[in-house]
N, C-alpha and C positions, 0 to 999 in steps of 0.2 A: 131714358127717364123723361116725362114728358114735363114737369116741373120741378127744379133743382131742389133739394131737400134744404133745409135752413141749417147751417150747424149747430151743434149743444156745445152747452160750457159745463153742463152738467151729466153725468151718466144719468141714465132712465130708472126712477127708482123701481127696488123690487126686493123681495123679502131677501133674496140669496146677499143682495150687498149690507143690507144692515145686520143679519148674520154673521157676515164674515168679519164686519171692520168691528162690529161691538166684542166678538170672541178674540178676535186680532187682540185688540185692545184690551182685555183680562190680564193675558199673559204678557203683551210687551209692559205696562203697570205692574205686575207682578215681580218682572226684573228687579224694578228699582226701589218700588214701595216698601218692601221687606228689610233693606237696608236702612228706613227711618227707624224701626221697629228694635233694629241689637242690641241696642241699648237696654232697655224693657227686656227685650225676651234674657237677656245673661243675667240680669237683677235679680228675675225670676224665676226660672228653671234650669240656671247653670251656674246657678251658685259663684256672680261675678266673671266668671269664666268667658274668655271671648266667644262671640255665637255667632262670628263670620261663615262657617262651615252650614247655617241655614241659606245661605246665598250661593256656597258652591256649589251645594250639592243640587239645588237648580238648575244652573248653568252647566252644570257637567252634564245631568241627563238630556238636556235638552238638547245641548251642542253636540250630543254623541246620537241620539238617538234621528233627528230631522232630516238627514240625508235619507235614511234607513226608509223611515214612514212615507216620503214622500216618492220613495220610487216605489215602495207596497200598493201606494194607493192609484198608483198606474196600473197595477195588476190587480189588485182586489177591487176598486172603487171608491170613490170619492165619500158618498154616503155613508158607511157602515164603520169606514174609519175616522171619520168627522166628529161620527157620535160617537163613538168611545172614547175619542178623545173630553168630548166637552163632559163627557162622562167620569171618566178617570179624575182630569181637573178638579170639576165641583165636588166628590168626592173625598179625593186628597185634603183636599181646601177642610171639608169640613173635619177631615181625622186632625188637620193642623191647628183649627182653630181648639178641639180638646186635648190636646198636647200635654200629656204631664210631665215630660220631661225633653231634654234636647236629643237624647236617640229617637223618639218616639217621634218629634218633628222634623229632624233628618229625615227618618224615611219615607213621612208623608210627602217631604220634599222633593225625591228621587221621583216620588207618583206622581206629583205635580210637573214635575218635567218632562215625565214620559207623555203626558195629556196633552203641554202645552206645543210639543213635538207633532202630534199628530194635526192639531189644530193650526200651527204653522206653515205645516207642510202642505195643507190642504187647502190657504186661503187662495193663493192666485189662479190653484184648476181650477175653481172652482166659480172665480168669477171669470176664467177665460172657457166655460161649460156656458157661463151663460150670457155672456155677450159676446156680439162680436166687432170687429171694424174700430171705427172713433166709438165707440161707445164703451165698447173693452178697455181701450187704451183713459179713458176716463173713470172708470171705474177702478181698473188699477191704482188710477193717479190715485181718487178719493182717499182707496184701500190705503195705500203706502205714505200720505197726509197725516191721513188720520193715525195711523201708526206711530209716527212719530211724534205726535202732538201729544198723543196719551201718554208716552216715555220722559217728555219732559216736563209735563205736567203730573208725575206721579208725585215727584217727592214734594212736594206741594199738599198733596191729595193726603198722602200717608203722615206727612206732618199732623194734620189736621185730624187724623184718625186715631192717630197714636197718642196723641196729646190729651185728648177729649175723653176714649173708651178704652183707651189699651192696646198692647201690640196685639192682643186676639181679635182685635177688630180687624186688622189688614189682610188675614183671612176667612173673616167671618163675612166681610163684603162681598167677597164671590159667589157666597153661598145663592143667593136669590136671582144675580146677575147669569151665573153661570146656567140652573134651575131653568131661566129663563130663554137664553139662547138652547140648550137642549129641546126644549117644548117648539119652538120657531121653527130648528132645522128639523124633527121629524116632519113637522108639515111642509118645510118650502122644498127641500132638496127630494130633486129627482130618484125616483127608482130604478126608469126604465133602463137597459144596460145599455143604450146608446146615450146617456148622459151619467150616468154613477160608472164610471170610470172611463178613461180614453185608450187605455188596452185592449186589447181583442179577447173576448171574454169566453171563454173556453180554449183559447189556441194554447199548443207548447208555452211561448211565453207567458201567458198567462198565469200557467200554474207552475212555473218554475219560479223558482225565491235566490237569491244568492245566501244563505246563512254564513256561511264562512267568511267570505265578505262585509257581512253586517257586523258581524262580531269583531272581525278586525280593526272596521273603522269606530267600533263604539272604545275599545280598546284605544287606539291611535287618540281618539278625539277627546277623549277624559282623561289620559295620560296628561294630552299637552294641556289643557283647561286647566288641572291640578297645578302645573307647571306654572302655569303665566299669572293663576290669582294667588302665588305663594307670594307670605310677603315682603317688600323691596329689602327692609331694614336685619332682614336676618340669613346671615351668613349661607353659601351654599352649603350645602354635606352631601354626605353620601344618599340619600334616599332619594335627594334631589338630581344625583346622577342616572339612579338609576331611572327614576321615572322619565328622565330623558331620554336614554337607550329605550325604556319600553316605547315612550310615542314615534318616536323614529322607526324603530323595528318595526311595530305595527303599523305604519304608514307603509312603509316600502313594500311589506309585506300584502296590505290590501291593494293599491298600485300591480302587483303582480297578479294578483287573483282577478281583476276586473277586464285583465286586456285576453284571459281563458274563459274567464263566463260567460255561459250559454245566454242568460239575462244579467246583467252586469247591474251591482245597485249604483253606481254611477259610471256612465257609458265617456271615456274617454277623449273618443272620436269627437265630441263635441265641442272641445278646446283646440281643436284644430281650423276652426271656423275663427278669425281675427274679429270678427265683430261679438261673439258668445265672450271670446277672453275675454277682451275690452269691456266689456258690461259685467262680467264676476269682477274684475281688480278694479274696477270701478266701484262696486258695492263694499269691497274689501277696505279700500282706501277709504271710503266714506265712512263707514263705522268705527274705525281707527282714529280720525281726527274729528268726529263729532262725540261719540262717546266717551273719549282720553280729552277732549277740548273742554266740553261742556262739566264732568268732574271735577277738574282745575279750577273753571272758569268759577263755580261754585263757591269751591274754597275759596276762592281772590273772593267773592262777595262775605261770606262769613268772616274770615277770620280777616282778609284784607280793610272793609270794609265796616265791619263790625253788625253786620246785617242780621238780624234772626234767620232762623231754617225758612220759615214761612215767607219772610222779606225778600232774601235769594232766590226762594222759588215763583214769587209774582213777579221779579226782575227777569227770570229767562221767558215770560209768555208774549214777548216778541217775537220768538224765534216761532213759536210754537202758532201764532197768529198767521207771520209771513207765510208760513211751511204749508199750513192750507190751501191758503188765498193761491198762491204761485202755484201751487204742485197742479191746481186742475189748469194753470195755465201751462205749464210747462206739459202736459198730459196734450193740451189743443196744439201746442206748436209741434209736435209731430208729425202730426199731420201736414202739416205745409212747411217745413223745414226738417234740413240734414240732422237724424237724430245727433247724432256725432256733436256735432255743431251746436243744439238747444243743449245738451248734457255737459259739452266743456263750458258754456255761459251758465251754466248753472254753476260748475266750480269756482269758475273764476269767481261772480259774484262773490260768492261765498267765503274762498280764501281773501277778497278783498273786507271782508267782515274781521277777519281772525286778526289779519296785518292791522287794520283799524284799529281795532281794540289792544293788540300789544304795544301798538304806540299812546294808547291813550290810558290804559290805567295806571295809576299809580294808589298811593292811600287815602290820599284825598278827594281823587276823581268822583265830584259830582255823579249819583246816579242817572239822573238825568242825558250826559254826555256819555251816555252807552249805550244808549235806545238803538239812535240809529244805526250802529255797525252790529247789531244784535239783528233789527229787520234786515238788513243784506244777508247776513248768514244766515236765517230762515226762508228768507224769498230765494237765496240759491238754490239750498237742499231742497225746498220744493220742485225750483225747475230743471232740476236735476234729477233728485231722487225718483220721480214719478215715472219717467221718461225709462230709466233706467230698465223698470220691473218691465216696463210694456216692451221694452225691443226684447230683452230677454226670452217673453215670449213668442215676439214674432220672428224669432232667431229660431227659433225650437219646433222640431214635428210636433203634432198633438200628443199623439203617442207617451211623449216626454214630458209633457207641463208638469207632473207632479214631482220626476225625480230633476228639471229643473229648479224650482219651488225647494224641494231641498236644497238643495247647493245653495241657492240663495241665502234660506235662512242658517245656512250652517255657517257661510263666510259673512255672514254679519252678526253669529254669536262670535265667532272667533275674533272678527276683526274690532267686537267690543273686548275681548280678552286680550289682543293683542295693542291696543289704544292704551287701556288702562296701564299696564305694565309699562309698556314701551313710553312712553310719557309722561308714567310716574317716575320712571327713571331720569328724563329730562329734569322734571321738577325736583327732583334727590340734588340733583346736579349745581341746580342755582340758589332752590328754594331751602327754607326753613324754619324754626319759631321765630316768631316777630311779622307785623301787618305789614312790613318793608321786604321781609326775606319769602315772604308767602306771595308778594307783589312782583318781586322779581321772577319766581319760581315761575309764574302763573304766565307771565310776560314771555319767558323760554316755549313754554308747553303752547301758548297761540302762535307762535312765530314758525314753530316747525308743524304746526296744523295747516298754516299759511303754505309752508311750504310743500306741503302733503298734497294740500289744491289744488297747486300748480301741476303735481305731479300727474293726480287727476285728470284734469283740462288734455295734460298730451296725450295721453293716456287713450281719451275717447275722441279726441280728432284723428289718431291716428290709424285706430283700431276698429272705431265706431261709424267708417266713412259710410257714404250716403249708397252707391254701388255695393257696399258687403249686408244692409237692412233692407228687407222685401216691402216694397210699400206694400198699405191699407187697401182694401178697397173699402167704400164708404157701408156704413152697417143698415141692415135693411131694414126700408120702412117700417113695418110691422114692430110695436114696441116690445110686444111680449117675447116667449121664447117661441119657436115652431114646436108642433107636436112632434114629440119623439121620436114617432117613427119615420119622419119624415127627415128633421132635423141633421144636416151634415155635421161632420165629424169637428169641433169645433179648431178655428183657425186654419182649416182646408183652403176656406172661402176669397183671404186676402194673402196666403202664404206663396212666395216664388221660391220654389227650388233653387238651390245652385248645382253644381256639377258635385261638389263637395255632397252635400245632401243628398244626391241620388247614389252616390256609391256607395253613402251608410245605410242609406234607405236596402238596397239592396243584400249589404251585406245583414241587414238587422230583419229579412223575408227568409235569407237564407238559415239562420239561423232558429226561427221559429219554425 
């Protein structure tokens, strides 16, 4: 190169990124927004009756279904399952918003899961279809910023919505937003078959499906969901046994069926790579103590503090300010430092946020005296989380972005299932009524999120070293995409093989 290219702080705008991080952003909103709304919706059409089962039945389909979709869309393409998802969603959305009764938005909720699955599963191919190099690795960051930023600024959002026009507002909102991303992506997303999908399109693999596999793990993965959001305060029994044995059974059982299939919906061999582990249990652990932390932390503002919903939720948009800012840096330091290395500082920050604040709240604690340890655990999770999603993919054949991409989002639905419970169980432990016993509670629940961080930090130094992640090469001048037919197979371009890699690569020719 005859003049050094300048680096970005920012990825290069282009319709596919505001696509993916506005649809990103529906659904991860969608998680939490609905949980302002129980209240309203059991007043109204459950006759009093608790209307937590409109929130399972989300996170059930979605956590069972996103492994599923995103290794389909390695084989079917990126495009055609994008839009049915954003399809499905606004849809659902709108059968939820005429709802006359709670079966009837149960099962819009099932379709809204199944939508928000496919839309999940398809964000990161999609922007690793269309960048590449530092440019990719920033656009992730944006992608995975912005994601979170929209999750903690939902109940805030849906406060505001619920309060004003009713819980059929929190789905009446998607209607237009959703409408909208639909009409984008017919226009921005690729047809030709060397960018709508990164499989080989007509080969054996291609038109092979694991079915029995899908099934199992939808089975496995909605068994244990059911499981982890039963709730803390009510004794086990028997039906709670069984759905134990069923998620087990079906786990071992799909486990078995993936290391026989011809196209496995998730390819095993890939956990065998120490730098892949370390980047899934790193996404695992992160949703675990930010979603189980940040619900607590909530409570301590409510009931600790005696905050309104809306006051609690302008208190957490430090984290959610830090989370951007950082994430596009933490997105650039990969580039010139040990991802390992940018991704345990991103924890450590972070678990120094949680230790912070469990030494510092009490019921009196000044809002003010929490700002600061609120931006550390934002400006971590950014330069952390960002980092995260980008090795991930540069861990992975092309081939794979999509049924990576699942895995992703599936151990970050679960490790939000498994936060809340596992945490709520902590807070069972210490907390209870009264802004003193909800102060202690709360005080338990950061201390072992702290200590979760830490676990993190080893987690990716020792897993994530700088020898097991293929460097970048820098992304090529030219801002747009290449034409189609020309365009390499995305991530070819800056990806190093290992020895490990070429004998899956092999065995994954032989088997096509």
């Amino acid at each position: 190169m005859s003049a050094r290219q300048k680096p970005r702080r920012l990825p290069p705008f282009s319709g596919v990124l505001v696509l993916v991080m506005t649809s990103t952003g529906l659904v991860v909103v969608d998680l939490t927004i609905v949980a302002i709304g129980l209240p309203l919706i059991s007043a109204d059409i459950a006759d009093g009756a608790s209307a937590e089962s409109v929130v399972v039945t989300y996170m059930v389909a979605m956590g069972a279904l996103t492994q599923i979709v995103g290794s389909l869309s390695d084989r079917w393409g990126r495009r055609s399952l994008f839009l049915a998802g954003i399809g499905v969603f606004t849809l659902s959305s709108l059968a939820a918003t005429a709802a006359p009764d709670l079966l009837w938005l149960n099962i819009a909720r099932v379709a809204q899961g199944a939508g928000a699955a496919a839309i999940m599963a398809n964000g990161i191919p999609l922007l690793s279809d269309r960048y590449a190099g530092e440019e990719r690795d920033l656009a992730i960051g944006a992608w995975g910023s912005f994601a979170t930023a929209a999750g903690l600024l939902a109940p805030v959002f849906g406060g505001v919505l619920a309060e004003t026009f009713g819980w059929r507002a929190v789905f009446a909102v998607n209607l237009p937003l959703g409408a909208a991303a639909w009409a984008l992506a017919v226009r921005v997303l690729p047809r030709a078959p060397g960018t709508d999908g990164a499989g080989a399109p007509g080969g054996g693999a291609a038109r092979r499906t694991d079915w029995l596999g899908g099934l199992l793990l939808m089975l496995g993965l909605g068994a244990a969901t059911l499981l982890m959001l039963r709730p803390g305060e009510t004794p086990w029994s028997a039906r709670d046994t069984a759905v134990l044995i069923t998620a087990c059974a079906a786990s071992a059982a799909f486990l078995a069926v993936q290391l026989r299939a011809p196209a496995p919906t998730l390819e095993l061999r890939m956990f065998a790579r120490p730098a892949f582990s370390g980047v899934m249990l790193a996404v695992l652990l992160s949703r675990v103590l930010t979603i189980g932390g940040s619900v607590y932390l909530v409570l301590y503002f409510s009931d600790g503090l005696g905050m309104s919903p809306t006051g609690a939720g302008l208190l957490m948009t430090p984290i959610f300010l830090a989370q951007i800012v950082m994430g596009m840096v933490g997105s650039k330091l990969i580039g010139t430092r040990p991802p390992g290395l940018v991704i345990g500082a991103g924890y450590a920050l972070k678990g120094v946020g949680f230790a912070a604040l469990a030494l510092l709240i009490t019921p009196g604690t000044p809002w003010w005296a929490l700002v600061v340890p609120l931006l550390a655990w934002g400006a971590g999770g950014g330069i952390a989380g960002a980092p995260v999603m980008a090795v991930a993919v540069r861990v992975t054949a092309p081939e794979r972005v999509g049924m990576v991409a699942g895995t992703v989002s599936t151990l970050a639905s679960l490790g939000a299932g498994v936060g809340t419970a596992a945490l709520g169980a902590v807070f069972a432990l210490r907390g209870g009524p009264g802004a003193e016993a909800v102060t202690d509670g709360a005080r338990a629940v950061l201390g072992v999120s702290a200590a979760l961080a830490a676990v993190a930090v080893l987690v990716a130094v020792t897993l994530i070293g700088p020898r097991r992640v293929p460097g970048r090469a820098p992304a090529p001048a030219a801002q747009g995409p290449a034409p189609a037919e020309r365009r390499p197979v995305p991530g070819t371009e800056d990806r190093v093989p290992t020895a490990e890699e070429g004998d899956e690569g092999d065995s994954s020719r032989a088997r096509t």
